[in-house]
C-alpha atoms as an extended CHARMM CRD file, in Angstrom:
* protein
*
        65  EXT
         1         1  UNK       CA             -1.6190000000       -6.2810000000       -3.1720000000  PROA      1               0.0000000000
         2         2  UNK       CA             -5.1490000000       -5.2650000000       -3.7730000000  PROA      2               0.0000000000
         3         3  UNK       CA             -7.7340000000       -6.7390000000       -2.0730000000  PROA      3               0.0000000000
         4         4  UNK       CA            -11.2320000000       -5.3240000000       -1.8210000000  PROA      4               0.0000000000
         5         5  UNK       CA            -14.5450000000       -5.8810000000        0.2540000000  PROA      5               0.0000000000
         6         6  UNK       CA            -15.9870000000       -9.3000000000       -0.5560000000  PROA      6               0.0000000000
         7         7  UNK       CA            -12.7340000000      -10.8490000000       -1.8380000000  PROA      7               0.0000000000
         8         8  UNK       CA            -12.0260000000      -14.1670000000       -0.2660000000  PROA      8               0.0000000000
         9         9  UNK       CA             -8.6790000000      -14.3270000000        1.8360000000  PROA      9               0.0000000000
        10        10  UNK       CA             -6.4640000000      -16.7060000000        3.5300000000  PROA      10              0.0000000000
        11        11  UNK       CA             -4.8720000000      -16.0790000000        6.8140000000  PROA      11              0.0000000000
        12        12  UNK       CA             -0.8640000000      -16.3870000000        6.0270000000  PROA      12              0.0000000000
        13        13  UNK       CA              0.4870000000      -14.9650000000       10.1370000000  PROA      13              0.0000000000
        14        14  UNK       CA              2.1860000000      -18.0430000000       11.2790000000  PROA      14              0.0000000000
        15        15  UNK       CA              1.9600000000      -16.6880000000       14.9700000000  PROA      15              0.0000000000
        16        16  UNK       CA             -2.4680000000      -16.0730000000       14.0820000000  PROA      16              0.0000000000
        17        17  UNK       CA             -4.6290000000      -18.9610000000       15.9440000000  PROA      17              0.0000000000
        18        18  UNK       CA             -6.2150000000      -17.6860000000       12.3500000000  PROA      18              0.0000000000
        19        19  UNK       CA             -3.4630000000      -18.9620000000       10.3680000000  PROA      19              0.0000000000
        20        20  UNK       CA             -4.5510000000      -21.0780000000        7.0140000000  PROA      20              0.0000000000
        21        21  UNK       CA             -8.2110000000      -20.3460000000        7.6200000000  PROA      21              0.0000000000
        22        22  UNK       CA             -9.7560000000      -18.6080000000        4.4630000000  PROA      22              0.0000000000
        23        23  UNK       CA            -12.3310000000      -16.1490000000        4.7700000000  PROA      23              0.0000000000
        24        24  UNK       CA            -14.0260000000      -13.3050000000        3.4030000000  PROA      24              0.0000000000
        25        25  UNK       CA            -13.1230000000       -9.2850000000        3.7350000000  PROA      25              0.0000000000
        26        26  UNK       CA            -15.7450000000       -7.4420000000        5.4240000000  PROA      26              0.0000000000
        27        27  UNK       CA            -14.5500000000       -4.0650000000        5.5140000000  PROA      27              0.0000000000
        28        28  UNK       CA            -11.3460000000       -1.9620000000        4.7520000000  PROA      28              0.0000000000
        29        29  UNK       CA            -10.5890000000        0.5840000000        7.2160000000  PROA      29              0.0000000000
        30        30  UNK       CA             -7.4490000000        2.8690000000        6.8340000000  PROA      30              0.0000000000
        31        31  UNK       CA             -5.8530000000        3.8980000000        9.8380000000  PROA      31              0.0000000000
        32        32  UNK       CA             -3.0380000000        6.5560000000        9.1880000000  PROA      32              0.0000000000
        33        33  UNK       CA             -0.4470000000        4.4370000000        6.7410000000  PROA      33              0.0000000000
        34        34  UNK       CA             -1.5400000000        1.0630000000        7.5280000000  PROA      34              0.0000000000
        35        35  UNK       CA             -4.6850000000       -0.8240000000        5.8980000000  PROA      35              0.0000000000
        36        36  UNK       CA             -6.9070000000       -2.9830000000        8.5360000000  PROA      36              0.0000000000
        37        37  UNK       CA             -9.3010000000       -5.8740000000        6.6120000000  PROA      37              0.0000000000
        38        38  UNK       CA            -11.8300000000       -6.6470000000        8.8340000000  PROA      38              0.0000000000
        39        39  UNK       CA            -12.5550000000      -10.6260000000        7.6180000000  PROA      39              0.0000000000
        40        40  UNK       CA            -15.2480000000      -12.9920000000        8.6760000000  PROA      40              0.0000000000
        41        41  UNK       CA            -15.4160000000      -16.4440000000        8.7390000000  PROA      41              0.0000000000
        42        42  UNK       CA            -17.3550000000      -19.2810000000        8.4240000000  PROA      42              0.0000000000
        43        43  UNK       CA            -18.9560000000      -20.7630000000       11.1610000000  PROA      43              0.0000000000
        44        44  UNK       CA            -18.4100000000      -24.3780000000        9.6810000000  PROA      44              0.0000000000
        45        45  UNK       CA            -14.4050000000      -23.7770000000        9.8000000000  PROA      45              0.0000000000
        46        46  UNK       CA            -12.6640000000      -25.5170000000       12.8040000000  PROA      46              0.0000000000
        47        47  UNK       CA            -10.8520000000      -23.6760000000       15.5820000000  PROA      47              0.0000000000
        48        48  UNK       CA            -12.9790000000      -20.5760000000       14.4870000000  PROA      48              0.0000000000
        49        49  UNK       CA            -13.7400000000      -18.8110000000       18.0020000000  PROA      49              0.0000000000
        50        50  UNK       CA            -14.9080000000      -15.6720000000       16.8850000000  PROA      50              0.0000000000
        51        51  UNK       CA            -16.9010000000      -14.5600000000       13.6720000000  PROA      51              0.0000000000
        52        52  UNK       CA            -14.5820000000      -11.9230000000       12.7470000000  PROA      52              0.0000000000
        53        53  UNK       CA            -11.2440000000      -10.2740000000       13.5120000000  PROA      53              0.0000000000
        54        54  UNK       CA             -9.2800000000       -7.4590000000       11.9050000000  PROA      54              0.0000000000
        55        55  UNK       CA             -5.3470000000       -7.9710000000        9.9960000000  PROA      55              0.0000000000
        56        56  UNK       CA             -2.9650000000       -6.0850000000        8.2030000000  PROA      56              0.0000000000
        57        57  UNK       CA             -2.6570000000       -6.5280000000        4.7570000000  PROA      57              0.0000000000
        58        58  UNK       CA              0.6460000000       -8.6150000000        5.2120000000  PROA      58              0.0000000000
        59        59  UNK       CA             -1.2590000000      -10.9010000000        6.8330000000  PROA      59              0.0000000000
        60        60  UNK       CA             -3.4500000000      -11.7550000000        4.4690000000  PROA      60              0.0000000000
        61        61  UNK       CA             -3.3060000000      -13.8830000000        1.0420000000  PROA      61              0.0000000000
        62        62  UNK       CA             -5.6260000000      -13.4490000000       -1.4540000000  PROA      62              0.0000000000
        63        63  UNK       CA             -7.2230000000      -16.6820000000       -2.6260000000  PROA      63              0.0000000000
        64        64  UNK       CA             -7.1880000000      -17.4500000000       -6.1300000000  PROA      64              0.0000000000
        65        65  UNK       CA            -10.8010000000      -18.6320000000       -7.8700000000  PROA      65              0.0000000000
């Protein structure tokens, strides 16, 4: 999968409070072999507690435009 800063993402981790919220990568930080996508979201979105949160790639699904 490649997903890049700005690309807009949807939360696929069934066990997330995140899960099937879309929002947008912040940053991409690589720690040893794994990749961490630091997304925010927007404010508007229900259930939203915090602006942003860090997954794994394998957590994430890239939303089609």
């Amino acid at each position: 999968m490649n997903i890049r800063n700005g690309d807009k993402v949807k939360i696929n981790d069934s066990a997330s409070r995140y899960h099937g919220c879309t929002g947008t990568v912040l940053r991409t930080q690589v720690r040893g072999l794994a990749i961490v996508y630091e997304v925010t979201f927007d404010a508007s979105q229900p259930g939203i507690l915090m602006p942003e949160n860090r997954f794994f790639e394998y957590e994430l699904e890239p939303v089609i435009r």
